[in-house]
Each structure stands twice: as C-alpha cells, then as structure tokens.
C-alpha positions in Angstrom: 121.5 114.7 90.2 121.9 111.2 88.8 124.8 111.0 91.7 122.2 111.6 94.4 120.1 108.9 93.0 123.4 106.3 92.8 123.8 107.2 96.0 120.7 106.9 97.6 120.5 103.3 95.8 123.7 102.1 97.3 122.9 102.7 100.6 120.2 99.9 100.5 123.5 97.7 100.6 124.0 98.6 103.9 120.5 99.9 105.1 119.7 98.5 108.3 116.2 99.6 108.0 116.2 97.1 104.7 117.5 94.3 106.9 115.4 94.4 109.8 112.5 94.4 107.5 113.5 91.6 105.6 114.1 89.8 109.0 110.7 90.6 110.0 109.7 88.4 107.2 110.0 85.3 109.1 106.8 86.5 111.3 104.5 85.9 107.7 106.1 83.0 107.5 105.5 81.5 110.3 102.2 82.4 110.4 101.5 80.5 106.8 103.2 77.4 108.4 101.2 77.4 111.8 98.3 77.2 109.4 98.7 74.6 107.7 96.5 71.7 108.2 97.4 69.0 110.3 95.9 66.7 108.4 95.8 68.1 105.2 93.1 69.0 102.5 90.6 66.5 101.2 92.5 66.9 97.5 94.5 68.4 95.5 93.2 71.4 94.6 91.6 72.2 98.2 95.4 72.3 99.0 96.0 74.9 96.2 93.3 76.5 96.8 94.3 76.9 100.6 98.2 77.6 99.9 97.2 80.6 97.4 95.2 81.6 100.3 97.9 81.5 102.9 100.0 83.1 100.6 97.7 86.3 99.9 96.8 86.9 103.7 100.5 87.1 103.9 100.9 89.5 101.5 99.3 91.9 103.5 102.2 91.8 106.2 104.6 91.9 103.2 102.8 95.5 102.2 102.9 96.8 105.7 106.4 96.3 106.0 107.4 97.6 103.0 105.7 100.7 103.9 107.0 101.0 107.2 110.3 100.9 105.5 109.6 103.7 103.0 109.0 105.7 106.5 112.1 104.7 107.7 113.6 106.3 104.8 112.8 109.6 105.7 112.4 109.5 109.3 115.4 108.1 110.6 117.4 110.6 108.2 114.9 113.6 109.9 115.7 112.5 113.4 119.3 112.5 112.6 119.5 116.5 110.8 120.5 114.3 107.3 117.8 115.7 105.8 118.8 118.9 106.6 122.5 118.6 105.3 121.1 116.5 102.1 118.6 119.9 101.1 121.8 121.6 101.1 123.1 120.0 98.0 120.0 120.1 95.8 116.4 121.1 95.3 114.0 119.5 98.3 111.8 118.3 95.7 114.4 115.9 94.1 115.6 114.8 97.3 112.1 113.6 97.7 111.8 112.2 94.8 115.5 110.0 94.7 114.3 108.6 98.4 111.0 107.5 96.3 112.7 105.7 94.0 115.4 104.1 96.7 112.1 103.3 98.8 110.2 101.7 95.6 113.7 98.9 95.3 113.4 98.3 98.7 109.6 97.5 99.1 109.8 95.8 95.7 112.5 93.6 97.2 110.8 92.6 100.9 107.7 91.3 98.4 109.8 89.7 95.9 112.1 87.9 99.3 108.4 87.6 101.6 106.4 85.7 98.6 109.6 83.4 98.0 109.9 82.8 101.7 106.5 82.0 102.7 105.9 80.0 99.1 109.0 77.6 100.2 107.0 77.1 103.7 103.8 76.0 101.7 105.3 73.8 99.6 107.8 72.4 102.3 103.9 71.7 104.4 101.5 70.7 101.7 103.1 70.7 98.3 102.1 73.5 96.9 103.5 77.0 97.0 100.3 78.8 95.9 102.3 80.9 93.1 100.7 82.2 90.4 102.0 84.7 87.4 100.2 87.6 88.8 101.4 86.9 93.0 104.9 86.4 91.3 105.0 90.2 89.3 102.2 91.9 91.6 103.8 91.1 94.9 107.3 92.9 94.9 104.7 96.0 92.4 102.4 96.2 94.9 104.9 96.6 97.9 106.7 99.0 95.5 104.1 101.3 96.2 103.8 100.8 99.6 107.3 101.8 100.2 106.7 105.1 98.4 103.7 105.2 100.3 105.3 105.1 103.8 108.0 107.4 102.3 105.3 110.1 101.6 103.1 109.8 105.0 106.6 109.8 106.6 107.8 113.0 105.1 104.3 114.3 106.4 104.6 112.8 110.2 107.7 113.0 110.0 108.1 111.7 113.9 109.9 108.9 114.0 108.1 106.9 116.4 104.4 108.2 115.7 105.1 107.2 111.9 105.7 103.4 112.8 102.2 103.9 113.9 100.3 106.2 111.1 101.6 104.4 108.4 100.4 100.7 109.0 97.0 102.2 110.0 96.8 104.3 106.7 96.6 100.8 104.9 95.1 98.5 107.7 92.1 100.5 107.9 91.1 99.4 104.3 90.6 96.0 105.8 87.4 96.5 107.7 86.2 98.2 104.5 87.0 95.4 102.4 85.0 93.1 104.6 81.7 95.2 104.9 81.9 97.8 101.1 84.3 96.1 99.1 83.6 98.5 96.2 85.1 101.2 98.6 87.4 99.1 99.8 89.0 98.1 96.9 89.8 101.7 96.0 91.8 102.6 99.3 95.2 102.0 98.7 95.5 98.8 100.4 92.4 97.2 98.7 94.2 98.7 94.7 97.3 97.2 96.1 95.7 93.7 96.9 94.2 94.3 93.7 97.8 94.1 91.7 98.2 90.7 93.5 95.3 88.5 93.3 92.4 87.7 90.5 89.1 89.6 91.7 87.4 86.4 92.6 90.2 84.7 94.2 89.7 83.9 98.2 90.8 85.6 100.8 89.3 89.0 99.4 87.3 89.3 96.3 85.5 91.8 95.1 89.0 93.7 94.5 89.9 95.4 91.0 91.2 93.7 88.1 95.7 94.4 88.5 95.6 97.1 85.9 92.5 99.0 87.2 93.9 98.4 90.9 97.7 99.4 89.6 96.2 103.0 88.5 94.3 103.6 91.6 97.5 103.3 93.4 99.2 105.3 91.3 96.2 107.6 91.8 97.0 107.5 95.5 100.9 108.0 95.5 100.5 110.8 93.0 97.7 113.0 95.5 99.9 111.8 98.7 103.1 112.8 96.8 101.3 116.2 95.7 101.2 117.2 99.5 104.6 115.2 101.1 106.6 117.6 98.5 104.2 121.1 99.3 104.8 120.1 103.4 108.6 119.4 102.6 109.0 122.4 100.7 107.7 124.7 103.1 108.5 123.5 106.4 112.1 123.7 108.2 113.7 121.1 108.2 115.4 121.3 112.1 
C-alpha cells in the first residue's frame, strides 16, 4: 500500500496537470501588478495595507486552481480507464484516499509557488510584499484542502469537462455570501479556507473565522464530502 502512495507522489514530477496549474499562476500575478497604484499610496503603511490586500484577493485564484487540480487528479485518470486498472490492484477506498494525499502536495505547492510569485510582484511595484506569518503557513494549508476538495467533487462528477466547471463554483459561490452573511459565509468552505489565511479583521474580507476555527470547518467539509466521494466510488462502475 505504501508503494501506491510513492507512486502516486512521484507522478507530481511529471504531472502535467501540476504544471499547467502552476503556469496559470502568472494570471494572479498579473492581476496584483495591474493594480498597483500609479502613483502610489500616501504612506507607508497605506502601501502595506494595500499589498496584503492584493495579495489575499489573489489567494482566492490560488484556491481555485488548486482545486481544479485535485479534479484533474481523478478525472483525467477516469477518462482514460486508469482508474479502472488502478482498482484492480487494491481496495477503491485507498485508491481514494493515496490521490488525496498526492492532491493535498500539489495544492499545497501552487499556494506556497502563487503567494511567492505574486509577493515578488508587490514588492518589485511598491515595496512591500504583503507577507505575513499566517499568509506564509495558511496559503499552501488552505489550498491543501482545496486540492482534496476538487479531488472529492471530481470523483463525484467525475466528467472531465463538467468538473472544470462544478468545482470552482462549489467554492466561488461562497463569495456572494461573504459579502451579504458573512457568518454563513465564513463557514462554506471557501470563506473556512480564507479563514486559514488572513486575520478576521484584515481587508479584503473580514468577518471570517479565526485560522484554527476556519482550519476545522474545512476539515469539517472534506471529511462529509469525502464520506460520499468514497460511498459513490465504491458503488459505481468504474467504465
């Protein structure tokens, strides 16, 4: 069983699902430099203020993509029959559960490469990156989730194209929600995931949960959606 895992984590080496989504990074970052000022804040901490900003409404494309990813982990393997041949060599349920845990690196590592690349862009345009301790550790956690996230809704959908659709919407819709209830919106999964990155008071959301209580309600989340992607995979052909 511990082969299986290995394996499934040395295939991000050459996953091009992994790569496009780390090239898609460049869109967040270009987006945090078109907005930079022209003329720049009035001070110093205005320009902080405004690079941590930047930097969180990035974040959100950062979770997105990560999850689309986790989708692409069990789609593109559907569409091809490797599923199929993989439940031949073990229980469905573990090969569920090792694609979690390959899906988890990845998303971990498009937040950990998005927050470094659009961080250099803010500092390059206004001297300050907008880091913090908790952007730094809750960025590449929070997308963690969302690749297992993707992974699960995936396994569910499980068409290829309709997922690339399904699985952005499942967190985007959390947005609207955030605006108008932010206490329901900060226990959807994007709003708990937002919550891992940012202080509960800190622009462009607030409202959110503190990154311990927003951690365990997307925890909560990947455990109930997890529940059902393994029930569904279980029961359901695989061809």
């Amino acid at each position: 069983m511990r082969d299986r895992l290995a394996v499934e984590l040395l295939r991000l080496r050459h996953d091009v699902a992994l790569a496009g989504s780390l090239a898609f990074l460049l869109i967040p970052a270009l987006g945090a430099a078109a907005a930079l000022p022209h003329d720049g804040p009035a001070d110093a901490r205005a320009a902080e203020l405004l690079a941590g900003s930047q930097l969180l409404s990035q974040a959100v494309l950062f979770i997105a993509a990560a999850a689309v990813y986790g989708s692409l982990r069990y789609t593109n393997d559907y569409r091809t029959g490797a599923i199929a041949r993989a439940a031949l060599l073990g229980p469905r349920s573990r090969l569920l559960w090792d694609r979690a845990v390959s899906a988890a690196a990845g998303g971990a590592l498009i937040g950990l490469v998005g927050t470094a690349l659009v961080a250099t862009v803010l500092g390059l345009g206004s001297g300050h990156t907008g880091l913090t301790a908790q952007t730094v550790l809750g960025t590449p956690a929070a997308c963690a989730t969302a690749g297992v996230w993707g992974l699960f809704v995936g396994t569910m959908v499980r068409h290829h194209l309709l997922t690339l659709f399904v699985v952005p919407t499942t967190l985007f819709a959390a947005l609207p929600v955030l605006a108008a209830r932010p206490a329901v919106g900060r226990l959807l999964p994007l709003g708990a995931q937002l919550g891992m990155i940012t202080a509960p008071d800190r622009a462009p959301w607030t409202g959110l949960l503190p990154a311990p209580y927003g951690a365990l309600v997307a925890a909560a989340w990947l455990v109930a959606v997890g529940v059902l992607a393994r029930v569904l995979l279980t029961r359901r052909d695989l061809v």
